[in-house]
C-alpha positions in Angstrom: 99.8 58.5 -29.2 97.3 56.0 -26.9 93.9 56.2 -28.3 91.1 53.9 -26.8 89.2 51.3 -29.2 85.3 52.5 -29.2 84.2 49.4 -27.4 80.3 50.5 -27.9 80.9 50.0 -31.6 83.3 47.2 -31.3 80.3 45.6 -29.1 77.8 46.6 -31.4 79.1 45.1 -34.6 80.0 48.6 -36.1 83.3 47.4 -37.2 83.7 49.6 -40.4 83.0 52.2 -37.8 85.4 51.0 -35.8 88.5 50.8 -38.5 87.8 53.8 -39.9 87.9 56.1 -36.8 91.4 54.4 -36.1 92.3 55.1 -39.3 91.7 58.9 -39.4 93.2 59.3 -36.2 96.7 57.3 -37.6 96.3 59.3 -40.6 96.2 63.0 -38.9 98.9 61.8 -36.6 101.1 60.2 -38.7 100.3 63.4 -41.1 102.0 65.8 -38.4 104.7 63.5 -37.2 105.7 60.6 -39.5 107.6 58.9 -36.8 104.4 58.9 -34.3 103.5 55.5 -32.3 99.8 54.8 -32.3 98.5 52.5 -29.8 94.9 51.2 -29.7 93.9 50.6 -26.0 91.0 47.8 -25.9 90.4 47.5 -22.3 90.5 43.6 -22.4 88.9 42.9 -19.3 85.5 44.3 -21.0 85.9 42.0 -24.4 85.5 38.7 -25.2 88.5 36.7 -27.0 85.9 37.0 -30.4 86.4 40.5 -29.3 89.6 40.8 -28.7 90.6 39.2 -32.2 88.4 41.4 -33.9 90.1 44.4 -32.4 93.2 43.2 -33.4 92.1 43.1 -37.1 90.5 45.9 -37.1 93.2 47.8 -35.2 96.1 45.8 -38.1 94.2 46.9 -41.1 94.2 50.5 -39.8 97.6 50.9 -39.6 98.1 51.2 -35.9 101.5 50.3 -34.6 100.6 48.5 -31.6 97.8 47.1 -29.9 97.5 47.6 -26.1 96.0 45.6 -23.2 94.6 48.5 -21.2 94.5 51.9 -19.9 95.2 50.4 -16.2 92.2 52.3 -14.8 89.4 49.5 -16.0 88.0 46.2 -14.2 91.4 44.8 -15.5 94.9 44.8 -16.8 97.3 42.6 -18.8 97.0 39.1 -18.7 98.7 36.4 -20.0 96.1 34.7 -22.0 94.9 37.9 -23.6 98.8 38.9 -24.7 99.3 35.6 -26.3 95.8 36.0 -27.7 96.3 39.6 -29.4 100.2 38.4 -29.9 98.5 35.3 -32.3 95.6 37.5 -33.7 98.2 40.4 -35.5 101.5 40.1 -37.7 104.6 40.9 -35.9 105.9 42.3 -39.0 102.9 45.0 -38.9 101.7 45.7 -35.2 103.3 44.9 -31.9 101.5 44.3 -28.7 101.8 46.0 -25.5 101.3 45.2 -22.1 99.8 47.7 -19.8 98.0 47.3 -16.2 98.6 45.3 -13.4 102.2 44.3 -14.3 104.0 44.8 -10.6 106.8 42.7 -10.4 109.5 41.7 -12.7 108.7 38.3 -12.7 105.0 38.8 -14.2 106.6 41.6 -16.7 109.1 38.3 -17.8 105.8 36.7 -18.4 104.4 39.4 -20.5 107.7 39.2 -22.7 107.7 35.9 -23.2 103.6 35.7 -23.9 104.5 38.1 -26.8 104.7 41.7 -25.5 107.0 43.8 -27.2 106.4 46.7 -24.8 105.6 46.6 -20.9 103.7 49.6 -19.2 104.3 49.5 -15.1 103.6 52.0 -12.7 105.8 49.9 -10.4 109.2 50.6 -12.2 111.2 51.5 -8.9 110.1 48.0 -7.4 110.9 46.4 -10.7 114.1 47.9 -10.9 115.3 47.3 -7.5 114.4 43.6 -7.9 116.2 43.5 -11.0 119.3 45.5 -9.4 118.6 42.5 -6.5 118.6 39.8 -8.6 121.9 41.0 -10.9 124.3 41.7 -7.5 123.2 37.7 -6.2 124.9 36.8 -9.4 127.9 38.7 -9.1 
């Protein structure tokens, strides 16, 4: 389940605000279905890194699973300085960090892995694949 961080609150200081409206929303979906993924979508390209590493508290502490780059219909998508960023700012152990928006190649979805994404959202996949599928049959 993809929610979207209330940036106006986020913005505005309102971080108890913040938290707790993650919270229900884990808590009445995780309520229903046990096994159910909650992302947090923060829209980077709108935050500042402060921002950002507030987000990723606040998102932690709520119990989201992972914390997500964008919605890939923003100003922006993922970048690599914001996945190593939100990858620094939360606990493996606790919260994972997806990449979403603007990933169209495989070599820039590599980039994402190795910045600290554990999960890559592309719209691209057919290109990505075929690259891949390119790539493997040069070795062979």
């Amino acid at each position: 389940l993809d929610m979207v961080l209330n940036i106006a609150h986020l913005k505005s200081g309102l971080y108890d605000n913040v938290r707790e409206e993650i919270k229900l929303i884990v808590n009445a979906a995780k309520e229903r279905l046990p096994t159910c993924c909650i992302k947090v979508i923060f829209e980077c390209s709108l935050l500042s890194d402060e921002e950002k590493v507030m987000a990723c508290k606040l998102s932690e502490e709520a119990g989201a699973d992972y914390v997500k780059t964008s919605t890939g219909f923003s100003t922006g998508g993922a970048t690599i300085a914001d996945l190593k960023l939100m990858r620094a700012s939360t606990d493996p152990a606790k919260t994972k960090v997806k990449a979403s928006g603007g990933i169209r190649s495989l070599d820039y979805l590599i980039e994402c892995l190795q910045a600290g994404a554990d999960r890559i959202g592309v719209s691209a996949t057919a290109a990505i694949i075929d690259d891949m599928r390119a790539r493997k049959a040069a070795l062979d």
